[in-house]
GUDREN-424928 format. One record per atom (N, C-alpha, C, O, CB): chain; residue in three letters; z, y, x. Coordinates in steps of 0.2 Angstrom, whole numbers. Last residue first. Glycine has a CB too. Layout:
N
A ala Z Y X $
...
This chain:
199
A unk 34 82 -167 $
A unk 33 89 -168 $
A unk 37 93 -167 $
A unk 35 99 -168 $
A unk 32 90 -174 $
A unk 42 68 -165 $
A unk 44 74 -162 $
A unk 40 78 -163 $
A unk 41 82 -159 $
A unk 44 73 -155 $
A unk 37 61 -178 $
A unk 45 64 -177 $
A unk 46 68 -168 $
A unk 51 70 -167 $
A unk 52 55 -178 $
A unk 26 60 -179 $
A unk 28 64 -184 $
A unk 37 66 -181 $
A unk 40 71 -182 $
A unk 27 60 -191 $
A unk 22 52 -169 $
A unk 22 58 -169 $
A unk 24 62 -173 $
A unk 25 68 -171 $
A unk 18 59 -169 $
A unk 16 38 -178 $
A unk 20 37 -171 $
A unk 23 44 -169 $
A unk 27 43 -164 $
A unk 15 33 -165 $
A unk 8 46 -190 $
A unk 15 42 -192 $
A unk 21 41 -186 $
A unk 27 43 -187 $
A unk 13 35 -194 $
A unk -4 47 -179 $
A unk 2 55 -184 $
A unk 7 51 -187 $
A unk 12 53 -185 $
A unk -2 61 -193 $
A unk -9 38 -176 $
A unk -6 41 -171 $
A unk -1 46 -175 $
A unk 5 48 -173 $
A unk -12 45 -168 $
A unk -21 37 -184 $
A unk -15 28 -180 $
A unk -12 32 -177 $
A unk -13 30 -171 $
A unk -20 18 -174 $
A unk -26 47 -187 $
A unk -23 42 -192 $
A unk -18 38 -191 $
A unk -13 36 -194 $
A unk -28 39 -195 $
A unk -33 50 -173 $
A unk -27 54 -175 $
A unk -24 52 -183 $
A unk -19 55 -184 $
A unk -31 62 -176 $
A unk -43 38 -174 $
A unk -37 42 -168 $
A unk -30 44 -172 $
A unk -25 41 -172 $
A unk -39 49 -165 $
A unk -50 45 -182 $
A unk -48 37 -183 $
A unk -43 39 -179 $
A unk -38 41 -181 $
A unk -53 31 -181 $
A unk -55 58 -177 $
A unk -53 55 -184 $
A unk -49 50 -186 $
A unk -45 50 -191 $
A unk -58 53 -186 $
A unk -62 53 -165 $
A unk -55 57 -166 $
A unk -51 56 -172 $
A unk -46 52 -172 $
A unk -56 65 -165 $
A unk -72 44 -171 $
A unk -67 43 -167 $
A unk -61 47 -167 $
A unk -56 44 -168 $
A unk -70 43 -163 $
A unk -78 54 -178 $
A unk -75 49 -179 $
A unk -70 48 -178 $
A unk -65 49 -181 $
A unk -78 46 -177 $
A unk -84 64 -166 $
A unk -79 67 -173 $
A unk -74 61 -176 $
A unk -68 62 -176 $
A unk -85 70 -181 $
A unk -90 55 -159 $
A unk -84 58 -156 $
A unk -80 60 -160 $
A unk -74 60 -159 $
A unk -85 62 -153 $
A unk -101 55 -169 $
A unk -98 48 -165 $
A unk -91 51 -163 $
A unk -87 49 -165 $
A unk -103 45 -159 $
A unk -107 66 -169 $
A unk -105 65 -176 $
A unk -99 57 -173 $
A unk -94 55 -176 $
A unk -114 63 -183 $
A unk -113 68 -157 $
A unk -106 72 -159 $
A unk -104 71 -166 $
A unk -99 74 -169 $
A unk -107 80 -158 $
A unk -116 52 -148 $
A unk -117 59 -153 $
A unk -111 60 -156 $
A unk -107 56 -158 $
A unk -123 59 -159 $
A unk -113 51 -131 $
A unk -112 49 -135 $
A unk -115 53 -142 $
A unk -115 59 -141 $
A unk -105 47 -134 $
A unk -110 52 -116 $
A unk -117 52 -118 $
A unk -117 48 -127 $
A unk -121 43 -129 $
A unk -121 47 -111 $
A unk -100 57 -113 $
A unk -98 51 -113 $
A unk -105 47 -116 $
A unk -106 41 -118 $
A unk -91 50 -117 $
A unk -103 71 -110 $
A unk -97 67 -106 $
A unk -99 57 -105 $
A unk -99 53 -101 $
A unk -89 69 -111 $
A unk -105 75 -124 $
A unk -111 76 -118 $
A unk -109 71 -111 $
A unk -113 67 -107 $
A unk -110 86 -115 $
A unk -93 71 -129 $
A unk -100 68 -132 $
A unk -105 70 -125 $
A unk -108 66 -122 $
A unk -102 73 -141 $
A unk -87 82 -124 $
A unk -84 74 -123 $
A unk -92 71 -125 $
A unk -96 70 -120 $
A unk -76 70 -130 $
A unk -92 96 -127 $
A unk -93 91 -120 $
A unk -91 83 -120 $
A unk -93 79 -116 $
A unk -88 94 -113 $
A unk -89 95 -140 $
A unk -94 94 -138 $
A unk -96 92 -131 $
A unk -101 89 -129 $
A unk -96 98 -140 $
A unk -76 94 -141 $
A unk -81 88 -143 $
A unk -87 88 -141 $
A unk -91 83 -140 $
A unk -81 86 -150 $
A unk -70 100 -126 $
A unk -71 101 -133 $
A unk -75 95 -137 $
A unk -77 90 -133 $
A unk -77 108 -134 $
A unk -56 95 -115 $
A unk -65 95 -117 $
A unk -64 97 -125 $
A unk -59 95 -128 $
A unk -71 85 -115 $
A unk -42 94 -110 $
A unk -42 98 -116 $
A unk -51 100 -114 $
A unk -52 106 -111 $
A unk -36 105 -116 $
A unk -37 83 -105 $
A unk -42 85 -101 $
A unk -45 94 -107 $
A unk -49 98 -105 $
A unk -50 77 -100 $
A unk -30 78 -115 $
A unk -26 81 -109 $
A unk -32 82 -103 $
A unk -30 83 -97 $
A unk -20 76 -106 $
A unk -35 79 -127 $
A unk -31 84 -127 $
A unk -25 84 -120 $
A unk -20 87 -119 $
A unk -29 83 -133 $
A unk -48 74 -124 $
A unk -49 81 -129 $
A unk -44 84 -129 $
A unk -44 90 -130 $
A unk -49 80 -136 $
A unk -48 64 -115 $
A unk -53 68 -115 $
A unk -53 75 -117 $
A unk -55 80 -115 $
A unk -57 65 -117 $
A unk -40 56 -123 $
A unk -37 58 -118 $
A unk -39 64 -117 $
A unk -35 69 -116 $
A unk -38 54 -114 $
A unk -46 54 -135 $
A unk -43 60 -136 $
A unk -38 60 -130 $
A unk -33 64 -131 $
A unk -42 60 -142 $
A unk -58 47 -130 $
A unk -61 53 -133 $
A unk -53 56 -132 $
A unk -53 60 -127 $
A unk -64 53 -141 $
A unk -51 36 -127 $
A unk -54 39 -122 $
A unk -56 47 -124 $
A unk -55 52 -121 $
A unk -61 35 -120 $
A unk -44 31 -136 $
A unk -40 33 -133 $
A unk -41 39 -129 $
A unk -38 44 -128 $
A unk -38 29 -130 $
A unk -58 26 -143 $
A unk -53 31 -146 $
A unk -49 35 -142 $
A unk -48 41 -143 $
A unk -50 28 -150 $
A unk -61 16 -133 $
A unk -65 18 -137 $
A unk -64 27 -138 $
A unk -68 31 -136 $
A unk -63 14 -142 $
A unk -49 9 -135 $
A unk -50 10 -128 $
A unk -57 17 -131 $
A unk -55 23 -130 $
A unk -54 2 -123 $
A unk -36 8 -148 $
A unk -42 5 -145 $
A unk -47 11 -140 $
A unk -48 17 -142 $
A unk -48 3 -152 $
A unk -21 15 -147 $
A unk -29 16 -148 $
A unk -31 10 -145 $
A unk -29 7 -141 $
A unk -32 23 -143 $
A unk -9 10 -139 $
A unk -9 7 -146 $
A unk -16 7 -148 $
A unk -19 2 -149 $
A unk -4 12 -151 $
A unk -7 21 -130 $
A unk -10 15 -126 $
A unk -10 9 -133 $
A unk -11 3 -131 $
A unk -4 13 -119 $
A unk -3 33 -138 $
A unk -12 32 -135 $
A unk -12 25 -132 $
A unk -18 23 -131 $
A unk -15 39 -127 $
A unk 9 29 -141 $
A unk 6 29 -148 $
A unk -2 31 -145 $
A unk -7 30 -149 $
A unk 9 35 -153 $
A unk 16 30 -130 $
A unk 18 23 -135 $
A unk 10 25 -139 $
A unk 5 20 -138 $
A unk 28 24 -141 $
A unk 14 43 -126 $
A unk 11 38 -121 $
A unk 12 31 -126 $
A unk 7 27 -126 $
A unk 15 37 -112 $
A unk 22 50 -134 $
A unk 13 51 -134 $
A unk 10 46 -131 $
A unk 5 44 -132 $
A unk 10 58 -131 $
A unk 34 44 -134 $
A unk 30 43 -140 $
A unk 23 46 -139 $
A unk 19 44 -143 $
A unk 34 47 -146 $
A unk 37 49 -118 $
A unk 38 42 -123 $
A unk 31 39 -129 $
A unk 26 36 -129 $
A unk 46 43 -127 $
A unk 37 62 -122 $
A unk 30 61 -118 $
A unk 29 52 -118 $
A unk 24 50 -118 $
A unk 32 65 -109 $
A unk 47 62 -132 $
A unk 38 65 -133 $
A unk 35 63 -129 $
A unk 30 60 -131 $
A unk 35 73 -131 $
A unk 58 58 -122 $
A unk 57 56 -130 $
A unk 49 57 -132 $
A unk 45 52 -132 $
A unk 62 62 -136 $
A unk 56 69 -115 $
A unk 56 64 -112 $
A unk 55 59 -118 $
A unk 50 55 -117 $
A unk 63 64 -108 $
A unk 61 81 -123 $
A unk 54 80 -117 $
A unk 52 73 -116 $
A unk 46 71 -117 $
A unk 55 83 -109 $
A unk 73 78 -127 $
A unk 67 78 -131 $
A unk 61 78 -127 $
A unk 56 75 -129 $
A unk 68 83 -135 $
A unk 79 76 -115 $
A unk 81 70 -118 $
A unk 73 71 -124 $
A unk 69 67 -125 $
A unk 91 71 -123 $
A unk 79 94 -111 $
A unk 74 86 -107 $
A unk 76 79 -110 $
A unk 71 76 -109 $
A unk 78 84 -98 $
A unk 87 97 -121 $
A unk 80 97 -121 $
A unk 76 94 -117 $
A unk 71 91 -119 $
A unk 79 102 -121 $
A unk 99 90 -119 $
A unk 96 86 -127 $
A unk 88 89 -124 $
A unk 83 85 -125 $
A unk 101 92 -137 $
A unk 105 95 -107 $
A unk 102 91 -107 $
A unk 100 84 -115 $
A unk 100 78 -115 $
A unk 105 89 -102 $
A unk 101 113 -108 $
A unk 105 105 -109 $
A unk 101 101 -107 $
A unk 95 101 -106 $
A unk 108 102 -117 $
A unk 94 124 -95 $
A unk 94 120 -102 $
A unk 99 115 -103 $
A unk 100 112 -97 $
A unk 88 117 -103 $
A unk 94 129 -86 $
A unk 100 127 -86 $
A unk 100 127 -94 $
A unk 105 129 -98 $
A unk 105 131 -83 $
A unk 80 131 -82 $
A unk 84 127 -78 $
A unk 92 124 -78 $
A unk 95 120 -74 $
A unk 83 131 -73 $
A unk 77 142 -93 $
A unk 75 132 -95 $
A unk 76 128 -91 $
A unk 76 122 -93 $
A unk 68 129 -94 $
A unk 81 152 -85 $
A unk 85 150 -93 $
A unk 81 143 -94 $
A unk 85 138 -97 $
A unk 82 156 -101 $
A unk 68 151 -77 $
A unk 78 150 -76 $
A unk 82 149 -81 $
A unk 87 145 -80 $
A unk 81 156 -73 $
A unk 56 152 -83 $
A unk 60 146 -81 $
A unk 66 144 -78 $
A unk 69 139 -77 $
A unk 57 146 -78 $
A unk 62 167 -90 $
A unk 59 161 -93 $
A unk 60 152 -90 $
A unk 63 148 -93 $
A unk 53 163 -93 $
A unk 59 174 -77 $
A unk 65 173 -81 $
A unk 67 168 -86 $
A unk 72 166 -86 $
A unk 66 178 -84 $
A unk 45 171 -75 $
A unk 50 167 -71 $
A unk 60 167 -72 $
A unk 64 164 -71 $
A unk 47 170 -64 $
A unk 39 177 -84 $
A unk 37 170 -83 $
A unk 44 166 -79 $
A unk 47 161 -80 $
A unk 30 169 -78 $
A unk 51 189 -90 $
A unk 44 188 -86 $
A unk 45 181 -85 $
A unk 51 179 -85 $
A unk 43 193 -78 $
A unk 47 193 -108 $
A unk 52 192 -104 $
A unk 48 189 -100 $
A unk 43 186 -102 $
A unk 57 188 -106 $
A unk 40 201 -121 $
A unk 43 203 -114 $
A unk 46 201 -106 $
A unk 48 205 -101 $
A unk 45 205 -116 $
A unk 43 190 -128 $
A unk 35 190 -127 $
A unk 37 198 -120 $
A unk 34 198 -115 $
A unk 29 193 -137 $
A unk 51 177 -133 $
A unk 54 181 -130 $
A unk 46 183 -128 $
A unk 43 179 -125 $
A unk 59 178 -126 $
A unk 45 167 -142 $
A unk 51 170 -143 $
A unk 54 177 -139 $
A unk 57 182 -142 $
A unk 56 164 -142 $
A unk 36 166 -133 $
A unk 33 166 -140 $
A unk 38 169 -144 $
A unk 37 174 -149 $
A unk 30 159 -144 $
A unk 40 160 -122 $
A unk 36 166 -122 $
A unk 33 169 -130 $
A unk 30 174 -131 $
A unk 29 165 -118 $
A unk 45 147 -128 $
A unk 50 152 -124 $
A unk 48 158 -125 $
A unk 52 162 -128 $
A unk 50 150 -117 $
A unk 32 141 -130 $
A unk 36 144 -136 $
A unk 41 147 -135 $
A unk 44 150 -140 $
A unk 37 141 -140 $
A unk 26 141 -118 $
A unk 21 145 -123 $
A unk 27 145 -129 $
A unk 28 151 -132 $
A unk 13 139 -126 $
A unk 33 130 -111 $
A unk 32 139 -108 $
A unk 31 141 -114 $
A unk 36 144 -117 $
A unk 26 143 -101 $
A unk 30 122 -120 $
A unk 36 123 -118 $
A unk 37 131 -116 $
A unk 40 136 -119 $
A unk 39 117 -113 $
A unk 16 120 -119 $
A unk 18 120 -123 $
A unk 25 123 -123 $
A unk 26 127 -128 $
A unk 16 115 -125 $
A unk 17 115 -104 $
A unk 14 121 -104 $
A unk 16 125 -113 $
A unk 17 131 -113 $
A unk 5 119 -104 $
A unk 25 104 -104 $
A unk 27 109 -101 $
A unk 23 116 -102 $
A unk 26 122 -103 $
A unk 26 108 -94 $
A unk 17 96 -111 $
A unk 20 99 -114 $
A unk 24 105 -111 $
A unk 27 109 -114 $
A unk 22 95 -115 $
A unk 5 95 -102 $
A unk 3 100 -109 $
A unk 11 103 -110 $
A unk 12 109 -110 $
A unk 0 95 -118 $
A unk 12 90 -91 $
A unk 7 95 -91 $
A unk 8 99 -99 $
A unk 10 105 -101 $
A unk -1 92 -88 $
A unk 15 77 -98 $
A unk 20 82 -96 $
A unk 19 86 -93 $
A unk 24 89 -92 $
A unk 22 81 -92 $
A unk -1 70 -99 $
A unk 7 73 -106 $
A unk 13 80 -104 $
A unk 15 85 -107 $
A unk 13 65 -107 $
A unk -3 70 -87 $
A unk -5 75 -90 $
A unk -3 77 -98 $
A unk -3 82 -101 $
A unk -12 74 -90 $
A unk 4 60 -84 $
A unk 6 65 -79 $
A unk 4 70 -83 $
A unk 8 75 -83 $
A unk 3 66 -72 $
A unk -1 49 -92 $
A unk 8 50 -92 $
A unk 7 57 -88 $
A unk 10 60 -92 $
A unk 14 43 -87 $
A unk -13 48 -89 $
A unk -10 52 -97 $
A unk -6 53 -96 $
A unk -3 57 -99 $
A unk -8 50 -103 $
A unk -14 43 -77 $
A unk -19 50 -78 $
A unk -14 53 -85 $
A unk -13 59 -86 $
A unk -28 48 -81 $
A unk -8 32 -76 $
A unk -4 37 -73 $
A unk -8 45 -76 $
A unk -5 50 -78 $
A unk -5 37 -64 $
A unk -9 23 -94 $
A unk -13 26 -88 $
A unk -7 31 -82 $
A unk -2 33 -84 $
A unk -21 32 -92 $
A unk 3 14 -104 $
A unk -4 17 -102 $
A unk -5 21 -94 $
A unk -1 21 -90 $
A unk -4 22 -108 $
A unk 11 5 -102 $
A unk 9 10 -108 $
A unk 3 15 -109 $
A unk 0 18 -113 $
A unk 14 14 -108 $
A unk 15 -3 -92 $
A unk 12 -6 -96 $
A unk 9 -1 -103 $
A unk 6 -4 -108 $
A unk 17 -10 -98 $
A unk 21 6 -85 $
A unk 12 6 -80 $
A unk 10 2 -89 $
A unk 5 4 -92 $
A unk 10 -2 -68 $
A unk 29 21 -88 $
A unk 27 12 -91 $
A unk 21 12 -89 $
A unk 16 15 -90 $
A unk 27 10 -100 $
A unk 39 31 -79 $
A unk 31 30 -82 $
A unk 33 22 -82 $
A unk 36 18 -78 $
A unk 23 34 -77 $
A unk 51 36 -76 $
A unk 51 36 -84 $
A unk 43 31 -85 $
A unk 41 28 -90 $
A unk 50 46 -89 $
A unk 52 37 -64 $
A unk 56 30 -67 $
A unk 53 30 -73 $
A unk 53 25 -77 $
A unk 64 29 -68 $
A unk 48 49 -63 $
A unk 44 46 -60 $
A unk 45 37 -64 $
A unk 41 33 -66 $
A unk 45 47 -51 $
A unk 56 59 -63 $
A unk 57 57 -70 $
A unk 51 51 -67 $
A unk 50 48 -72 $
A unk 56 63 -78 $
A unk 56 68 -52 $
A unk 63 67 -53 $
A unk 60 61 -60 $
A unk 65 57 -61 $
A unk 68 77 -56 $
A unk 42 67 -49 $
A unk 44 66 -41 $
A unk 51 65 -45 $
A unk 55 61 -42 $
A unk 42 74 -32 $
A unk 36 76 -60 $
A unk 34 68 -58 $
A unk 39 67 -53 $
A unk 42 64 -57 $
A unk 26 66 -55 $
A unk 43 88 -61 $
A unk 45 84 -65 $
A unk 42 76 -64 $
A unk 45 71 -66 $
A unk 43 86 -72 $
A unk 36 92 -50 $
A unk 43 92 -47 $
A unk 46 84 -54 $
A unk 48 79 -53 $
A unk 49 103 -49 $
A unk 22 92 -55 $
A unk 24 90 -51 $
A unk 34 86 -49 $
A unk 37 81 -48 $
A unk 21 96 -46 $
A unk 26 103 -65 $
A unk 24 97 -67 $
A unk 24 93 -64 $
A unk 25 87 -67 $
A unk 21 97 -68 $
A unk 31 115 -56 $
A unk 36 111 -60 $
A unk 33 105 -64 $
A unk 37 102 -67 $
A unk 40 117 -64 $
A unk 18 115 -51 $
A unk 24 116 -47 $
A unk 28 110 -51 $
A unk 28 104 -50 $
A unk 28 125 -47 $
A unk 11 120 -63 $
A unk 8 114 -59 $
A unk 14 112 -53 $
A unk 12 107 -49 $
A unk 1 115 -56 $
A unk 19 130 -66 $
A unk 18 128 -71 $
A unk 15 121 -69 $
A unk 17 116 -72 $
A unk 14 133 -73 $
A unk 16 141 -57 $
A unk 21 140 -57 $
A unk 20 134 -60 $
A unk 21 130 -56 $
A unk 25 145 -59 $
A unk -1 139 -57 $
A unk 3 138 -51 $
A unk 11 135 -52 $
A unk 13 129 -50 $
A unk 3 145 -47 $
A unk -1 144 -70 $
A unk -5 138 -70 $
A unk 0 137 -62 $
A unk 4 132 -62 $
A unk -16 140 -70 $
A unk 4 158 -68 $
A unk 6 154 -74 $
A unk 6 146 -72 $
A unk 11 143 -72 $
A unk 0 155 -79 $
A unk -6 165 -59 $
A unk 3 165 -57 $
A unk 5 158 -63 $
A unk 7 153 -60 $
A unk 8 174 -60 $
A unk -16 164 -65 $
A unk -17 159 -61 $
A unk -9 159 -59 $
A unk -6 154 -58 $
A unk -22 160 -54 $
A unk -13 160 -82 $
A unk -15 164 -78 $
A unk -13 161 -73 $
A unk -9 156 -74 $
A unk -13 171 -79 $
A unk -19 148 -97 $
A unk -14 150 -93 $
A unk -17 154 -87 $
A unk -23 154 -86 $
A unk -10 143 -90 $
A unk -31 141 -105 $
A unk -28 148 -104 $
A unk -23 150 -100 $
A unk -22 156 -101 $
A unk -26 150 -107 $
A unk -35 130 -99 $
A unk -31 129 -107 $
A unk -26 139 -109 $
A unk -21 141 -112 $
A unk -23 120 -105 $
A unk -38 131 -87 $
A unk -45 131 -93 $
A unk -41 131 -99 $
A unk -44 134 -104 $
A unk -50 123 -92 $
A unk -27 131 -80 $
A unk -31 137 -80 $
A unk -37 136 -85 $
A unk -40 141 -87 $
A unk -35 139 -72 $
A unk -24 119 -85 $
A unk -19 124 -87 $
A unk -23 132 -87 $
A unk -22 137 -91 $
A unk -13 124 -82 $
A unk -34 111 -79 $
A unk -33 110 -86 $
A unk -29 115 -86 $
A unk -33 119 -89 $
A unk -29 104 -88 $
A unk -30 116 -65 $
A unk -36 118 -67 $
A unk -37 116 -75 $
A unk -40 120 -79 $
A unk -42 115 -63 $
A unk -17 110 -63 $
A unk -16 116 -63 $
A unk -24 120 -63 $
A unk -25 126 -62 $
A unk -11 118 -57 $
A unk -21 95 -61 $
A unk -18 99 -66 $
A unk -18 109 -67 $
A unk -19 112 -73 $
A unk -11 97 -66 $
A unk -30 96 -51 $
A unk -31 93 -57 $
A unk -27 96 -64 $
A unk -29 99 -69 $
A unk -29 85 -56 $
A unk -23 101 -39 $
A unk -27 104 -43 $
A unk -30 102 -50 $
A unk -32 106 -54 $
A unk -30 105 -38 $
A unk -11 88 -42 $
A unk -12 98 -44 $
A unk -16 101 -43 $
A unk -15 106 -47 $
A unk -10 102 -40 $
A unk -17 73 -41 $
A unk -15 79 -47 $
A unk -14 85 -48 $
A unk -15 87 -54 $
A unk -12 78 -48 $
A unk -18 72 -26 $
A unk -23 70 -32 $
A unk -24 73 -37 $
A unk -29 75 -39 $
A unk -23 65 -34 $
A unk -6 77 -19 $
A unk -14 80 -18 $
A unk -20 77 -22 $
A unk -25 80 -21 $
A unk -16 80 -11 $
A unk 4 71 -27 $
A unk 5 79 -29 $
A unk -5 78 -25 $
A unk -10 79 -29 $
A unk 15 85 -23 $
A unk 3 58 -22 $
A unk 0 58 -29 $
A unk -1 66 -31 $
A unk -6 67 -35 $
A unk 5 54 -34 $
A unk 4 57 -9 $
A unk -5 55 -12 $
A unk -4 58 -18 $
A unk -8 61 -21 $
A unk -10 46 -12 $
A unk 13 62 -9 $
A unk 13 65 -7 $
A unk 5 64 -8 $
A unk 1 68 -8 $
A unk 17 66 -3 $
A unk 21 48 -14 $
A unk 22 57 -18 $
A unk 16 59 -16 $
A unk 12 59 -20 $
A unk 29 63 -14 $
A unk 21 41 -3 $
A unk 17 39 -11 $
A unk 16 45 -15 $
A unk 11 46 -19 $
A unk 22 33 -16 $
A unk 29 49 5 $
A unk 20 48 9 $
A unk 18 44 -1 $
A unk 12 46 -4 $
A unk 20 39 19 $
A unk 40 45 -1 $
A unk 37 54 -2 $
A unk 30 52 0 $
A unk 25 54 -4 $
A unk 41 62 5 $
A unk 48 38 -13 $
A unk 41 34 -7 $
A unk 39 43 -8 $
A unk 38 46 -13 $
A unk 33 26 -11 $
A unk 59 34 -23 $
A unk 58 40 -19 $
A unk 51 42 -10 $
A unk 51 45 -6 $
A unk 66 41 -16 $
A unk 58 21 -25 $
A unk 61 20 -18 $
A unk 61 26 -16 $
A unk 62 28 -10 $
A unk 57 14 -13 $
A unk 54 19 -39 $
A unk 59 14 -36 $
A unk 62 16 -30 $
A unk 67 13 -28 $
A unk 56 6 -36 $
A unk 46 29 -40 $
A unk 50 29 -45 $
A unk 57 24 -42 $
A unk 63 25 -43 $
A unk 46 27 -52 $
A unk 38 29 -29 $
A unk 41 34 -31 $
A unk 47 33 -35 $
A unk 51 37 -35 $
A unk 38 36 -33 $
A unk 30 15 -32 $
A unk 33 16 -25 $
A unk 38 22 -26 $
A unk 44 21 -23 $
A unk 26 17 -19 $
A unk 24 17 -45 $
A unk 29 16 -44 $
A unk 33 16 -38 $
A unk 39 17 -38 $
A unk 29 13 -46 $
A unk 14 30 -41 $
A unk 20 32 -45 $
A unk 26 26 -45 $
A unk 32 28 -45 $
A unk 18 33 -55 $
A unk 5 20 -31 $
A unk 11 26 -29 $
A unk 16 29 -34 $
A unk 22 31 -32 $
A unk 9 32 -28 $
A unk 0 12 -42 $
A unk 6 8 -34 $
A unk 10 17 -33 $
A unk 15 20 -35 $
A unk -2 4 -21 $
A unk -4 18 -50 $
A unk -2 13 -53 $
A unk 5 15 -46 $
A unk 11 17 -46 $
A unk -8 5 -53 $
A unk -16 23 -41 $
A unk -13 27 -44 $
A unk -1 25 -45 $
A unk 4 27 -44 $
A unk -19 27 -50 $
A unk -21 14 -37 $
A unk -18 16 -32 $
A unk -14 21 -33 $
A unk -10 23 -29 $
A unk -21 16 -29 $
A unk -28 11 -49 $
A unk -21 5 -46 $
A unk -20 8 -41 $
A unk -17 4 -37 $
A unk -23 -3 -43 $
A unk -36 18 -52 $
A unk -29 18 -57 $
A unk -25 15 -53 $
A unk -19 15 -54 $
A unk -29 14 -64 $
A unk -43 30 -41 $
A unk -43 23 -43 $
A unk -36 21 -44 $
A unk -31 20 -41 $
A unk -46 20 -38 $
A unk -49 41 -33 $
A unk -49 41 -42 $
A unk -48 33 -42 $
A unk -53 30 -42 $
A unk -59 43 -46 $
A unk -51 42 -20 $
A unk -43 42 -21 $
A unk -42 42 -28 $
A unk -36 43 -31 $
A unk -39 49 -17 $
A unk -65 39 -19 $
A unk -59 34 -16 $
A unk -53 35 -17 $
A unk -49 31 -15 $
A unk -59 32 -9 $
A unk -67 52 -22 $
A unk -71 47 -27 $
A unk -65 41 -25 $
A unk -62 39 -30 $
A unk -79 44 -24 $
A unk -67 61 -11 $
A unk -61 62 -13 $
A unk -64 55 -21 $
A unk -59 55 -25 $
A unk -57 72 -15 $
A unk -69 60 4 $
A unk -73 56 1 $
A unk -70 55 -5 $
A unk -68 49 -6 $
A unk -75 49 4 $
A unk -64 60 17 $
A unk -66 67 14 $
A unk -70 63 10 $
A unk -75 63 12 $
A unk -71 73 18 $
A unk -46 51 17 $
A unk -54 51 16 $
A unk -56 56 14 $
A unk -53 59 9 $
A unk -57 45 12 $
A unk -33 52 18 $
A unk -36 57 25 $
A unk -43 54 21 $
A unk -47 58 23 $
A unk -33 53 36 $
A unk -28 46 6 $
A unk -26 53 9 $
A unk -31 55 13 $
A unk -33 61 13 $
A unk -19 52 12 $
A unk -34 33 9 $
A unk -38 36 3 $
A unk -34 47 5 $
A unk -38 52 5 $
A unk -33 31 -8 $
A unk -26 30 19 $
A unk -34 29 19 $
A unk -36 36 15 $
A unk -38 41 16 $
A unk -37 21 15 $
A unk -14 30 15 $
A unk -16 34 21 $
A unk -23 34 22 $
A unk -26 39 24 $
A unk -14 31 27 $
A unk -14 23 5 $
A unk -13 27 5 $
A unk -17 31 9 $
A unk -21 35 7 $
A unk -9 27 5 $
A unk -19 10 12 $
A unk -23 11 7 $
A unk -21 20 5 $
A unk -26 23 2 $
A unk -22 5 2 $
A unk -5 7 20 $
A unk -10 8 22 $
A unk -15 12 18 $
A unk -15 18 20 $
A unk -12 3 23 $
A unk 3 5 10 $
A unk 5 11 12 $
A unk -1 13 17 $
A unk -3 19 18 $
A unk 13 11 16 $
A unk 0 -6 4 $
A unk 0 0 0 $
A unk 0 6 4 $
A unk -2 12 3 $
A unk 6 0 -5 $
């Protein structure tokens, strides 16, 4: 493992570091042993990854930075939480992206003067019921996309933690846009009952 790290870390060939099982190996090498060289493939595979969803999902680059910081920080402390059996590393990391983002967005929604970073210090000494509900959501979203048929999952991986419009998914997945509507459609039926209770 620790080889294949090193590999895929130092390759300018960044295609060889897209692969679930090596994905798979470092979140848990993290979760069980605090593995930083496993950290440390996973923070340079996923931060710009994430913190370009956040810049595409409107966040400002101060925003998207602070914001991919502390999504990071939240993989490397809660890393035990991911079920390889539940689904993908790609969704578990990018659940905890939205929601973080979702989290800023209604701090700022309450407080619309207050600066980003005053904001994350009052969330630093949150209880701990509100990480207990984070942690609950990001559970119940990963429980209820690894339930989809592959199909389905993909579109609304695609739609809401790569946040694509339907119309790039369809362009994406070379599919028609009446096919993708579907699909989401169907999705979001086998999904709102498993969801209803963390809204």
């Amino acid at each position: 493992m620790r080889s294949a790290l090193n590999l895929a870390h130092n390759d300018e060939d960044e295609d060889r570091v897209d692969d679930p099982t090596l994905l798979k190996q470092a979140m848990v090498r993290v979760a069980t042993t605090q593995d930083r060289e496993a950290f440390q493939f996973l923070f340079s595979y996923f931060a710009p990854r994430v913190k370009a969803v956040l810049l595409k999902a409107g966040s400002n680059e101060s925003q998207a930075e602070d914001l991919m910081q502390d999504v990071m920080m939240t993989v490397w402390r809660k890393a035990k939480l991911y079920a390889p059996e539940r689904g993908s590393v790609n969704a578990w990391v990018f659940t905890v992206a939205r929601n973080a983002r979702i989290d800023l967005l209604r701090r700022a929604s309450s407080r619309p003067y207050d600066d980003v970073y005053e904001i994350e210090l009052e969330s630093d000494v949150a209880s701990g019921e509100d990480n207990m509900f984070e942690t609950e959501r990001a559970e119940r979203v990963s429980e209820a996309l690894a339930d989809l048929p592959e199909d389905q999952r993909q579109i609304i991986e695609l739609g809401f933690i790569e946040d694509m419009s339907q119309s790039e998914i369809a362009e994406k997945l070379s599919l028609p846009l009446g096919t993708v509507k579907s699909r989401m459609r169907l999705a979001y039926g086998k999904m709102k009952s498993k969801l209803e209770a963390v809204r």
